[in-house]
N, C-alpha and C positions, 0 to 999 in steps of 0.2 A: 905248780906251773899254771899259766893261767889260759885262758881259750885262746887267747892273741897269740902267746909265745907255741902253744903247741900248733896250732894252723899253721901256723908261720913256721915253723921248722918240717909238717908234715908235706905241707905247700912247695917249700925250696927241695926236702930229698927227691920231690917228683921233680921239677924241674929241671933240676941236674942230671938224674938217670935219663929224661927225655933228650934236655940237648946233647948228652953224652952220645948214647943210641941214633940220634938226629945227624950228627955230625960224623958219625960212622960211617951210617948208610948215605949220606951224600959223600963220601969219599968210596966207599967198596963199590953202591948198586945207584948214583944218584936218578934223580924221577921214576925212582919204583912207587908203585900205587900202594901196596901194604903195608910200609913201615908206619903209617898214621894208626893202622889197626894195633898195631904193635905197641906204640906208644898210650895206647886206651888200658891194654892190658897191663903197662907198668904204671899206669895212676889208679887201675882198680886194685890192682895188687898192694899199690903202698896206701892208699886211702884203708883197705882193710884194717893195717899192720895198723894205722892210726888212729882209727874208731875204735881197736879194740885197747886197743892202748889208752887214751880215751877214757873211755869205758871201766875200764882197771882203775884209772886214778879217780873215779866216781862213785869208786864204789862197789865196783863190778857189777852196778845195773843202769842202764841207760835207755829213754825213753824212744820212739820212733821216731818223733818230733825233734828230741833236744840231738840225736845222731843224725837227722836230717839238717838239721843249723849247722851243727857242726863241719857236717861234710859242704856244707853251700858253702861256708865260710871259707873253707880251704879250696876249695874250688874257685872261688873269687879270687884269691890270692894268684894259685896258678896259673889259671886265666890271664891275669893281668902281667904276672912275670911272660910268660914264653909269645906271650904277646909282645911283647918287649924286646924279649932274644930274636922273635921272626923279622921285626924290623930292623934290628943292627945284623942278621945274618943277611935279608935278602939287600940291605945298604951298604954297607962294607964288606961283608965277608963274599955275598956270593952276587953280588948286583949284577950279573948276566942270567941268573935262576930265568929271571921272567920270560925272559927269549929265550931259554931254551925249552922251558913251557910250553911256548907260542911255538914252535918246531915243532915239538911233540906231537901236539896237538892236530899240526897242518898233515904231518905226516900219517897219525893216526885216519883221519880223515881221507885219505888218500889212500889208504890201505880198504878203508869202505865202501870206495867207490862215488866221493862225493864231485857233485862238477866241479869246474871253478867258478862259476860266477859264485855260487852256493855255500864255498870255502871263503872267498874273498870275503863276501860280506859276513861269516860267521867270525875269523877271523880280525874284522874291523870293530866289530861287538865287543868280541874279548880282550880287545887291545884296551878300552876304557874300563875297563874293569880289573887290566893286567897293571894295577900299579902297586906298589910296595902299602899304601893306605888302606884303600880295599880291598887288598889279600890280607888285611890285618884285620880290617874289620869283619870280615868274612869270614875268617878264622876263627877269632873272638866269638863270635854266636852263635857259630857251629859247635865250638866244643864249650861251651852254656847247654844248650840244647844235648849235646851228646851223653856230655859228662852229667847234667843229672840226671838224665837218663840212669846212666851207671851211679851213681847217689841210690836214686830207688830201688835199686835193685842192693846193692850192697848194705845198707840202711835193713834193710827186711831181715837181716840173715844176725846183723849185730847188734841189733835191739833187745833187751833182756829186763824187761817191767821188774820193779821193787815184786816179792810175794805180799800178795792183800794177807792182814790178819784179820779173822774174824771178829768185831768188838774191841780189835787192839787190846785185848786182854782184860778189858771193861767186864764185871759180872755184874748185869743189872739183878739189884736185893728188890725183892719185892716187902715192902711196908708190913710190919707186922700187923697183924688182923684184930682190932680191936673189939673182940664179941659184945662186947657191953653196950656201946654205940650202934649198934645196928640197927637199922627198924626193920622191925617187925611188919608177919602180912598179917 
């Protein structure tokens, strides 16, 4: 299997257990704040299963560099699918998300004691920034940023160097001593 076909398979089982997971929690607990933590934990968890897997078909040793490629690579993939699924969820499936976002938020706010003039104009802020594009792109480079984060960290643990031989089994002969040649003092 090749680096394309394994990313890309390790890429889509995380996607799918995210949007699975994703689609859960907006049915049971929708705008809870931890289910994003939640979803870190299932791409660290399968990024493992796939560096080490990886790693096995390499050989069983794999450099910190070449499992660092490896995991961006899949990470790119990721990235760019659930980037995909956020904009057909928040355009078709859940296109009221944003406002109820924008609620949330008013109300959070008003739980802390904010005035209104103070709300309004925060409020008017986040409305330009509350669209389905820039929730995507906002998204998008946050989990770049997060996720290699967890790359680095993951990458440390499943990295496993060739063992060096010494001389790779090389016994340098040293030249036989020709007395007869020698000068003399």
């Amino acid at each position: 299997m090749n680096r394309f076909s394994h990313a890309s398979i390790v890429a889509l089982a995380i996607t799918f257990i995210t949007i699975a997971f994703s689609m859960i929690m907006y049915i049971v607990a929708p705008l809870n704040d931890w289910s994003n933590y939640i979803s870190y934990l299932f791409y660290g968890g399968i990024l493992f299963w796939g560096l080490t897997q990886w790693r096995s078909k390499q050989g069983g040793y794999i450099s910190y560099g070449q499992a660092m490629a490896h995991a961006s690579f899949i990470m790119l993939i990721y990235t760019i699918l659930i980037s995909i699924w956020t904009y057909v969820f928040m355009t078709f499936i859940a296109p009221d998300l944003i406002d109820q976002i924008l609620l949330k938020m008013e109300l959070d706010m008003e739980k802390k004691g904010v005035s209104e003039e103070q709300m309004a104009m925060i409020m008017e802020s986040s409305k330009t920034f509350m669209t389905p594009g820039m929730m995507i792109l906002f998204a998008f480079l946050v989990n770049l940023f997060f996720l290699t984060i967890i790359n680095l960290i993951l990458c440390a643990f499943v990295y496993k160097n060739k063992p060096v031989q010494i001389n790779n089994g090389f016994q340098p002969q040293m030249p036989p001593q020709d007395f007869k040649n020698t000068p003399e003092n």
